[in-house]
C-alpha positions as CSV (number, residue, x, y, z in Angstrom):
1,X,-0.5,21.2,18.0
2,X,-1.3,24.4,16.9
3,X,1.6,26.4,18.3
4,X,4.2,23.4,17.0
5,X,6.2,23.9,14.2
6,X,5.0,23.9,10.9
7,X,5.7,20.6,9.4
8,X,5.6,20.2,5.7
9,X,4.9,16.4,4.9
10,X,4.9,15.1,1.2
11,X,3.6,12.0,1.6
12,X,2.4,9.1,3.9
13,X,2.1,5.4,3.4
14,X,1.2,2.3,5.1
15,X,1.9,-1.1,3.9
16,X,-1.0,-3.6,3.6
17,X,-1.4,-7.3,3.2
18,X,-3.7,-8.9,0.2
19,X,-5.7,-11.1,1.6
20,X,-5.0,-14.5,0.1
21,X,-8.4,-14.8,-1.9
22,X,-7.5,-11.1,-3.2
23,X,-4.2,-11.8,-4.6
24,X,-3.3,-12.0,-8.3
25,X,-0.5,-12.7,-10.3
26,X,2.3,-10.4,-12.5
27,X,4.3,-10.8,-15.2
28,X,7.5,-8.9,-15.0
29,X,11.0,-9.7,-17.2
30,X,9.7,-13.1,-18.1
31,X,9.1,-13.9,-14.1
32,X,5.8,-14.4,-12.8
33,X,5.3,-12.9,-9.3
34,X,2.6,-13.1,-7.0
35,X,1.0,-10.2,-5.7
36,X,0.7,-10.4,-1.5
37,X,0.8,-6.4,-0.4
38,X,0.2,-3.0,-1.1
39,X,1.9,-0.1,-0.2
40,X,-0.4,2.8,0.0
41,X,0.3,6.5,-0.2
42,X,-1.8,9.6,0.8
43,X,-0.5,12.3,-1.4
44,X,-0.4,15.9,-0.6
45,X,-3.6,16.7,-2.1
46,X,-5.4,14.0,-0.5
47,X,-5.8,11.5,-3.2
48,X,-4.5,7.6,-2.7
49,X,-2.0,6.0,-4.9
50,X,-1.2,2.5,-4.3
51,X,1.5,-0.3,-5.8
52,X,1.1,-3.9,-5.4
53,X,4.7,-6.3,-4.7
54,X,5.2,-9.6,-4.0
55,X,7.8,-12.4,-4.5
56,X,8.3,-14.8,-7.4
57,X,6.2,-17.6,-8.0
58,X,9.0,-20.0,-8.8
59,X,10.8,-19.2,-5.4
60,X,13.3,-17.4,-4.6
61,X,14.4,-13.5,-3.8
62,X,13.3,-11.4,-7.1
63,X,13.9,-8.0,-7.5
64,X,11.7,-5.4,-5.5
65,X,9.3,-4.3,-8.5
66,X,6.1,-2.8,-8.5
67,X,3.0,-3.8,-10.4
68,X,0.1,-1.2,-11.1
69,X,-3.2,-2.6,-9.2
70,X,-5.8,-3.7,-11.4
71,X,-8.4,-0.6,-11.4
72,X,-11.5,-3.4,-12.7
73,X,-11.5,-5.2,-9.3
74,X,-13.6,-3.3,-6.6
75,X,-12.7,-5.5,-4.1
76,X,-9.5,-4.1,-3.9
77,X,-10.4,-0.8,-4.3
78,X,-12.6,-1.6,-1.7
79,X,-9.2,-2.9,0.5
80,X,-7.7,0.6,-0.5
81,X,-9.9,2.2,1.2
82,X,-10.1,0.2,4.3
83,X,-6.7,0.6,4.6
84,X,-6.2,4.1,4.5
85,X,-9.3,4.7,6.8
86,X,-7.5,2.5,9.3
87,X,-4.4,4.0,9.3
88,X,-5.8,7.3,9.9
89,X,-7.6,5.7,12.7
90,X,-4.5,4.6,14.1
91,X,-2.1,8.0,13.4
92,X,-5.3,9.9,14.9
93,X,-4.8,7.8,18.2
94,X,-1.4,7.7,18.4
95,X,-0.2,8.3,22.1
96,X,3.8,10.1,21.1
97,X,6.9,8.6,21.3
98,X,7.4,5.2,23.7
């Protein structure tokens, strides 16, 4: 749109499932939690940052708490990636409103 209004955005994220064989498990206030999706956030200057959640592994609702993503796995830096090249994809083909 390049006579639409200027449109300052400071981020944009997408959520994204771990694949089952992907997932791992975090310790957090003596809870163990199991790690089952991303959220994913294209800052400003372009670069990713991404936070892994998930639920307690002893059942139940635990609190909504992030865990860093393990930077020695390049499979899920690999799913990082995927996922933000498919969700530009998608906001590139968007059709408007409904």
């Amino acid at each position: 749109m390049a006579d639409g209004p200027e449109v300052e955005l400071n981020g944009v994220a997408v959520n994204v499932t771990i694949p089952e064989d992907l997932r791992w498990t975090g310790e957090r206030r003596g809870e163990a939690h199991i790690l089952t999706s991303l959220t994913v956030r294209l800052l400003p200057d372009g670069h990713l940052a991404v936070k892994a959640y998930g639920r307690p592994v002893a059942g139940g609702r635990g609190g909504y708490v992030s865990f860093p993503v393990p930077t020695d796995r390049p499979e899920l830096a690999a799913l990082v990636d995927a996922a933000a090249d498919r969700a530009a994809s998608l906001w590139a083909a968007h059709r408007g409103l409904a």
